[in-house]
Backbone as numpy.savetxt, mean C-alpha at the origin, in Angstrom:
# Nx Ny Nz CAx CAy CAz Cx Cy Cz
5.00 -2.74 -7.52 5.24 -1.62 -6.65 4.48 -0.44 -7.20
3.44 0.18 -6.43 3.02 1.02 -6.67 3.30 2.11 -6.60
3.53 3.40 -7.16 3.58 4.72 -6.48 2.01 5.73 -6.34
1.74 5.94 -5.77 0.41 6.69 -5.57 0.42 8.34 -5.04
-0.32 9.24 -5.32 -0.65 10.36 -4.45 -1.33 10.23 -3.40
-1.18 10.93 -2.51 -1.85 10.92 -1.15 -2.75 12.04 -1.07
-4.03 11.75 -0.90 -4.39 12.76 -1.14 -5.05 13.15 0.55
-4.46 12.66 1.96 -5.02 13.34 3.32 -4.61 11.77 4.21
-4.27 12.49 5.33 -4.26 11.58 6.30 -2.37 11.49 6.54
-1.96 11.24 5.66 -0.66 10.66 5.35 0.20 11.65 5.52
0.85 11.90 6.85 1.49 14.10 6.61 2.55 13.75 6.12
3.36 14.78 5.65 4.58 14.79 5.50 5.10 13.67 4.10
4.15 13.54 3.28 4.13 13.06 1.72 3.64 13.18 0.70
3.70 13.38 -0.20 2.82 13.56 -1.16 2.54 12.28 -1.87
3.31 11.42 -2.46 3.17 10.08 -2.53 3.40 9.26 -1.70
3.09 7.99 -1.81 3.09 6.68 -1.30 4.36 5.26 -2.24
4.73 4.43 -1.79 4.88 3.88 -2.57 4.59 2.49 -1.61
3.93 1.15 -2.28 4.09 0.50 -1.55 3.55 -0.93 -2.42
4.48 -1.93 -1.71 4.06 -2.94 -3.24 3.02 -3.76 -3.19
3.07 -4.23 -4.23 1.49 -4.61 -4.44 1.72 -5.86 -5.29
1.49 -7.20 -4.43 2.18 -8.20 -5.36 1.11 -8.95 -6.37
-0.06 -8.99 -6.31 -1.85 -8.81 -7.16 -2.33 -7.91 -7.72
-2.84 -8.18 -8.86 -3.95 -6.95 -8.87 -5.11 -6.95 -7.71
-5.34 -6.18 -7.39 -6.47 -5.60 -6.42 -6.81 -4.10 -6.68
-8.14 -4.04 -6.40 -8.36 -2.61 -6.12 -9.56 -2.64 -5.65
-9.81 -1.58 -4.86 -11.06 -0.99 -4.25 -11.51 0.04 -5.10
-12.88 -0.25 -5.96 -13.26 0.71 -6.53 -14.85 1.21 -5.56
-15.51 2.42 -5.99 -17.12 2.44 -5.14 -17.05 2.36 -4.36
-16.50 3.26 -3.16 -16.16 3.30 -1.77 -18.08 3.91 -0.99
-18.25 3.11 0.02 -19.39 3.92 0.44 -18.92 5.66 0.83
-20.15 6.17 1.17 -19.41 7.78 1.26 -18.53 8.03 2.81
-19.14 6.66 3.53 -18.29 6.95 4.73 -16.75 6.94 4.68
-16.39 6.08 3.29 -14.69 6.23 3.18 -14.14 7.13 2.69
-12.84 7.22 3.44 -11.91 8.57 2.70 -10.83 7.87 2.18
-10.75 8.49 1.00 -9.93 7.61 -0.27 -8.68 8.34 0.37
-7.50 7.65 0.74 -6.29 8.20 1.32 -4.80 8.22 -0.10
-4.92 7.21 -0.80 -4.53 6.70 -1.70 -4.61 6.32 -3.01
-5.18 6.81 -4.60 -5.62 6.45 -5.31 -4.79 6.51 -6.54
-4.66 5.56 -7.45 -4.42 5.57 -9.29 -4.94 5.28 -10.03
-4.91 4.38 -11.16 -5.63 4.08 -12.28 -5.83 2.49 -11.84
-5.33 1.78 -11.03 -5.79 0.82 -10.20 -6.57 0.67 -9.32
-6.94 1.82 -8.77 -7.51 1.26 -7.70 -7.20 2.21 -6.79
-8.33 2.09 -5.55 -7.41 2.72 -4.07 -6.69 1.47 -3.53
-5.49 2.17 -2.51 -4.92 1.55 -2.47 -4.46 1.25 -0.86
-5.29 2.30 -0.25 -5.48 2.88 1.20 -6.32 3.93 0.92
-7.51 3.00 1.96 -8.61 3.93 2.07 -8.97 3.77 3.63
-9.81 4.70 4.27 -10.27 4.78 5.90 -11.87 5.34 6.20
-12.67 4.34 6.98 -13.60 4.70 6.92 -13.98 5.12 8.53
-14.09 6.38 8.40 -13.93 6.81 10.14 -15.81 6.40 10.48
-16.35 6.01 10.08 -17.41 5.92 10.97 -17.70 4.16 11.55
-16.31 3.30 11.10 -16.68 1.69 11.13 -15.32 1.71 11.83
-14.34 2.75 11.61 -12.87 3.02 12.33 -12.40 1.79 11.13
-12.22 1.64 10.26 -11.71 0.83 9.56 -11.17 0.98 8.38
-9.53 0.62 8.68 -8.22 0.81 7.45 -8.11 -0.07 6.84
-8.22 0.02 5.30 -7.64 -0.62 4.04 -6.85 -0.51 3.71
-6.05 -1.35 3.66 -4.29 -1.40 2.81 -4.38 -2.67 1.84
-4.50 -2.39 0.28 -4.31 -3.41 -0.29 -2.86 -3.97 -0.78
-2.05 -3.05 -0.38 -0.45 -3.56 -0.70 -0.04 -4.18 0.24
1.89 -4.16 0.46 1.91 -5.09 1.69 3.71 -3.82 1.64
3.13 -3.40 2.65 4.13 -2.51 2.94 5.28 -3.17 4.28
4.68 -4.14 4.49 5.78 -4.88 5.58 6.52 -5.95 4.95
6.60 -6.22 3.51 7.45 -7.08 2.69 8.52 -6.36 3.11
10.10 -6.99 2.99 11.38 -7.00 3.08 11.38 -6.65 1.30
12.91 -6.80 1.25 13.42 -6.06 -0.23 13.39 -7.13 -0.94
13.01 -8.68 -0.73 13.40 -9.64 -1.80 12.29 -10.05 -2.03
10.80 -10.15 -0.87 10.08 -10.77 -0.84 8.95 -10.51 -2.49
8.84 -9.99 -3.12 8.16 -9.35 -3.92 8.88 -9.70 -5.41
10.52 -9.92 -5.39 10.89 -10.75 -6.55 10.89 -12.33 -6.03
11.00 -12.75 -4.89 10.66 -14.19 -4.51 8.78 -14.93 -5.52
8.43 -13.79 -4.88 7.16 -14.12 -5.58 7.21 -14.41 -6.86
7.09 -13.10 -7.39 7.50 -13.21 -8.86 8.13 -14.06 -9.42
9.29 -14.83 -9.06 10.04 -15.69 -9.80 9.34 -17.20 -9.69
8.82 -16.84 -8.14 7.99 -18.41 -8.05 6.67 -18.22 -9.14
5.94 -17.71 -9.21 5.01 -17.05 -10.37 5.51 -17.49 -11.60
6.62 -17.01 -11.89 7.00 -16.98 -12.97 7.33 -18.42 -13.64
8.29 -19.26 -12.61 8.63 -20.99 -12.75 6.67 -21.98 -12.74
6.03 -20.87 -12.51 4.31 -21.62 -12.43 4.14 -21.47 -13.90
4.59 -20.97 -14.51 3.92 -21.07 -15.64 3.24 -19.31 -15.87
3.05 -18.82 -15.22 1.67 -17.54 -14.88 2.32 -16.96 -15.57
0.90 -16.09 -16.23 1.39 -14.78 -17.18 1.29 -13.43 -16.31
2.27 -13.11 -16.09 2.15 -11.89 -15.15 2.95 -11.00 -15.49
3.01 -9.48 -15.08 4.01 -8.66 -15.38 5.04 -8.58 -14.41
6.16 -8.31 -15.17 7.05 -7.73 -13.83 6.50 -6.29 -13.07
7.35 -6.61 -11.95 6.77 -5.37 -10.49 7.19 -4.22 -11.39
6.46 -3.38 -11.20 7.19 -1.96 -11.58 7.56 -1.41 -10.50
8.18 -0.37 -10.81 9.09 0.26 -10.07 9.74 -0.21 -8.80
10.30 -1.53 -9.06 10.94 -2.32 -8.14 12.40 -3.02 -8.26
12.54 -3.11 -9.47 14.00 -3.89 -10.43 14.68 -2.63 -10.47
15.93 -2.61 -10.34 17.01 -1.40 -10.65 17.58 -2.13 -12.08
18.23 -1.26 -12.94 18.68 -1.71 -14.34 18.93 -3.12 -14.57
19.98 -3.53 -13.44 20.49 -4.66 -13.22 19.64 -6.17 -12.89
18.54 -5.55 -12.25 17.39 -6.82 -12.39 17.42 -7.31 -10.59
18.23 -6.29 -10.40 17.76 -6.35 -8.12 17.04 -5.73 -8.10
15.96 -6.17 -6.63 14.98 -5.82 -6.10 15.52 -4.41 -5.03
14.87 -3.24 -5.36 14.91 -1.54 -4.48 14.08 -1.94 -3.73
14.58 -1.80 -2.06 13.88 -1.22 -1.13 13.55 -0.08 -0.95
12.28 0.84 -1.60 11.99 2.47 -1.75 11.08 2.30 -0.76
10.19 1.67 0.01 9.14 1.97 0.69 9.45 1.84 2.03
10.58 1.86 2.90 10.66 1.75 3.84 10.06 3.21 4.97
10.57 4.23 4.58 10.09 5.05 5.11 8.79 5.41 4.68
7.82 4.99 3.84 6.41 5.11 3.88 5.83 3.96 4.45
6.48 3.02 5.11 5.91 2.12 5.41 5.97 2.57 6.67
6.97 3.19 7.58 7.14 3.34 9.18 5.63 4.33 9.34
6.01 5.71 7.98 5.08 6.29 8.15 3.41 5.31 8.26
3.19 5.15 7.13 1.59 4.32 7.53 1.38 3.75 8.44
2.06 2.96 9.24 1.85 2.17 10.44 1.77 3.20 11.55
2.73 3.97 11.86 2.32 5.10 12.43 1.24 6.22 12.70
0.94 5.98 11.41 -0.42 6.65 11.10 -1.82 5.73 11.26
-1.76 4.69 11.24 -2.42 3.48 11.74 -2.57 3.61 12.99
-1.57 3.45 13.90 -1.31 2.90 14.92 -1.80 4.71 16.26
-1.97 6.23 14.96 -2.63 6.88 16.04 -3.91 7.20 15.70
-4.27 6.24 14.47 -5.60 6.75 14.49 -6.70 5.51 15.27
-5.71 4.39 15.43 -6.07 3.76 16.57 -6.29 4.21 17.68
-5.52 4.72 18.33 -5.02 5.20 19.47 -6.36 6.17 19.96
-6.31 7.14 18.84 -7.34 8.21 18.63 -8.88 7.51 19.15
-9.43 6.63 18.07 -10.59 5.81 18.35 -10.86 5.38 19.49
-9.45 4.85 20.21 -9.77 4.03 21.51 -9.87 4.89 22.48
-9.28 6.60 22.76 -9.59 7.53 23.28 -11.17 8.12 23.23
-11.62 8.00 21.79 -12.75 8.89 22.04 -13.91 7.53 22.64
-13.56 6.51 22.80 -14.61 6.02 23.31 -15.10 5.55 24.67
-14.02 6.43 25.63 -14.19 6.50 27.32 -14.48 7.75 27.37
């Protein structure tokens, strides 16, 4: 689980949080992208308005278990992996924190769609 700054696009947040069950990252964005999302990983949501095309490398439509499901199956593989951060509460349950940044992004997806498909009639 990531937490990130937002640095445009995203109103009404200053961070992000959204999990991330791989490493991935988008590093060397051409200049047409706007880095929406960034840490010491990686971007993590980026948008390139001249191809109209959104990057999301997390998965902000996981449910609250899906992300220790993984992990544990991961884990019975043998794999050396870390646990999620900022996802386990003391007790070792999986926090649902990203729900309301998730309505948000899709929302924000879904008008900059909207937007694109306007300016092109």
């Amino acid at each position: 689980m990531y937490e990130t700054p937002v640095y445009s696009l995203l109103k009404g947040t200053k961070t992000i949080q959204v999990p991330q069950s791989r490493y991935f990252k988008i590093n060397g964005l051409a200049k047409s992208w706007q880095v929406i999302t960034n840490d010491k990983d990686g971007s993590l949501i980026s948008f390139d308005r001249t191809n109209r095309t959104f990057i999301i490398t997390g998965h902000p439509e996981y449910d609250r278990e899906t992300l220790a499901n993984e992990y544990t199956r991961d884990l019975k593989r043998g794999l050396s992996i870390d646990e999620p951060r900022n996802y386990f509460d003391k007790n070792k349950i999986p926090q649902k924190t990203w729900s309301r940044n998730s309505t948000l992004l899709y929302s924000t997806w879904l008008d900059l769609a909207e937007n694109c498909k306007l300016r092109q009639f």
